[in-house]
C-alpha positions as semicolon CSV with decimal commas, in nm:
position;residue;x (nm);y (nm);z (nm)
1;X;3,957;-8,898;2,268
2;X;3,584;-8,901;2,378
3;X;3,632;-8,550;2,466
4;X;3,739;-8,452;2,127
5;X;3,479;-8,627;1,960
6;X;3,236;-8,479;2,183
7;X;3,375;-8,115;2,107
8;X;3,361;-8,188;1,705
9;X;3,003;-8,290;1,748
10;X;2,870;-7,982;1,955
11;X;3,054;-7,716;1,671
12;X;2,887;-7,900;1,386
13;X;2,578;-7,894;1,512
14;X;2,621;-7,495;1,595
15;X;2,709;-7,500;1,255
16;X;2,404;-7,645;1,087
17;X;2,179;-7,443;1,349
18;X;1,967;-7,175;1,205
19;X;1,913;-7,379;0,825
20;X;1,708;-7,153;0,692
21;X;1,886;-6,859;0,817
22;X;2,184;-6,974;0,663
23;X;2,067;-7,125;0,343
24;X;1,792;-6,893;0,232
25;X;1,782;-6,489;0,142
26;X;1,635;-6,182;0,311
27;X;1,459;-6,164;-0,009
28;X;1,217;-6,494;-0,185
29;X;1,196;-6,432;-0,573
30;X;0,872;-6,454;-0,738
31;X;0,748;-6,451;-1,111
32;X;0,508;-6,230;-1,171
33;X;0,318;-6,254;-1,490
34;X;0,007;-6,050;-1,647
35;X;-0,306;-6,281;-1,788
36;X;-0,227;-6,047;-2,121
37;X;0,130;-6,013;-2,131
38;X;0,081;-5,642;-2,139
39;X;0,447;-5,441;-1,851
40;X;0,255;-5,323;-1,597
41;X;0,420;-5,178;-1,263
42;X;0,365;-5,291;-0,924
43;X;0,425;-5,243;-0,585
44;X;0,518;-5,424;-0,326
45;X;0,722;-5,290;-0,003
46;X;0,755;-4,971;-0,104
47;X;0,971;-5,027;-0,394
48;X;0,817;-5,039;-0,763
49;X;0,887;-5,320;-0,970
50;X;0,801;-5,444;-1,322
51;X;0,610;-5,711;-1,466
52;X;0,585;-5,969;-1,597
53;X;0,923;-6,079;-1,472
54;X;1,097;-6,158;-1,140
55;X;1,077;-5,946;-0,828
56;X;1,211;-5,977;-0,497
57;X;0,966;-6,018;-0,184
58;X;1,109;-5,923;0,217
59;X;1,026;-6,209;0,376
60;X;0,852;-6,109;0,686
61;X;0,589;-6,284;0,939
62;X;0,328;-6,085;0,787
63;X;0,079;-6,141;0,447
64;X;0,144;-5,922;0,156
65;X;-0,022;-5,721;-0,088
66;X;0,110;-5,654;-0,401
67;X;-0,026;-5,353;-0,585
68;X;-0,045;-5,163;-0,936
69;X;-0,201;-4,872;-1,095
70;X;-0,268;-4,965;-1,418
71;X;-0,602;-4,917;-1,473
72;X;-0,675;-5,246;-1,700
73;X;-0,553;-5,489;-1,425
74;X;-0,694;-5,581;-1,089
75;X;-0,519;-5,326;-0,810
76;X;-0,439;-5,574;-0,577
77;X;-0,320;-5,949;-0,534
78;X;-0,268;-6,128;-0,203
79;X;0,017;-6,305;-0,098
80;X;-0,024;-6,586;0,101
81;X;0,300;-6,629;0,360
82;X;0,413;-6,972;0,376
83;X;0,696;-7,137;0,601
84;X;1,031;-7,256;0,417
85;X;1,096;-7,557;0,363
86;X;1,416;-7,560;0,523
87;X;1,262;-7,472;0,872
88;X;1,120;-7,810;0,955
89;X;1,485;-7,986;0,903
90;X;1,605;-7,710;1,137
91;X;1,405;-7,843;1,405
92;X;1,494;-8,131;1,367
93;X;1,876;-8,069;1,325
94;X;1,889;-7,732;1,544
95;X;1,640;-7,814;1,780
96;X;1,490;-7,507;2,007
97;X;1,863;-7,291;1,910
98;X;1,834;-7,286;1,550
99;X;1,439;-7,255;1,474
100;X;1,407;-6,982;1,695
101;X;1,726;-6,781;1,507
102;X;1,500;-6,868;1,196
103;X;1,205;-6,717;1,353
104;X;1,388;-6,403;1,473
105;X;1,527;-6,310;1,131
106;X;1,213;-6,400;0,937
107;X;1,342;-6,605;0,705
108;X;1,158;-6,916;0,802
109;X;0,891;-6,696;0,565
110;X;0,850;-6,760;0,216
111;X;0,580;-6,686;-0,034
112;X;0,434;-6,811;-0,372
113;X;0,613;-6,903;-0,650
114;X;0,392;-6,737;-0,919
115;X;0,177;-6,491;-0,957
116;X;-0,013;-6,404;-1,224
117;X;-0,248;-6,077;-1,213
118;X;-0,512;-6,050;-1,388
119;X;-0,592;-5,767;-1,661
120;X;-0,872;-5,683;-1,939
């Protein structure tokens, strides 16, 4: 009986292992918004994307820079990477095992909620 119970508690915590990896995207969606209201394009990743509106962010262990060529707007707007919530229960929960599979697959990485560029 101790054996089983043992056995049930070591596949549930392999279970909740990895938090973030399991309950977060690839991707972290972030409003972007223009100080005028004006659809502008930007860039972020390689792919273009509109705004004002939502667009999708690869989380990565790396800063961002999202990017537009509309003349009447500033070119270029930092984004700040931040670590998920999620990540610090890991630890706790997953130990060593799960926080470094949330490391590994980056998506311990999140990054603002809002961003709002700024244009004449």
């Amino acid at each position: 009986m101790k054996f089983k119970a043992v056995f049930i508690l070591a596949i549930a915590t392999l279970f909740v292992s990895g938090c973030s990896s399991i309950l977060t995207e690839d991707t972290h969606k972030m409003n972007v918004s223009t100080s005028n209201g004006k659809k502008i394009e930007v860039q972020i990743d390689g792919t273009t994307q509109t705004a004002p509106g939502i667009i999708s962010v690869n989380k990565e262990n790396k800063d961002k820079i999202l990017v537009t060529t509309d003349a009447s707007c500033t070119s270029s707007t930092h984004l700040s990477k931040k670590i998920e919530p999620t990540f610090f229960i890991n630890i706790l929960s997953g130990g060593v095992y799960g926080s470094s599979t949330d490391y590994g697959t980056e998506k311990m990485w999140k990054y603002q909620d809002s961003v709002t560029i700024v244009c004449n």
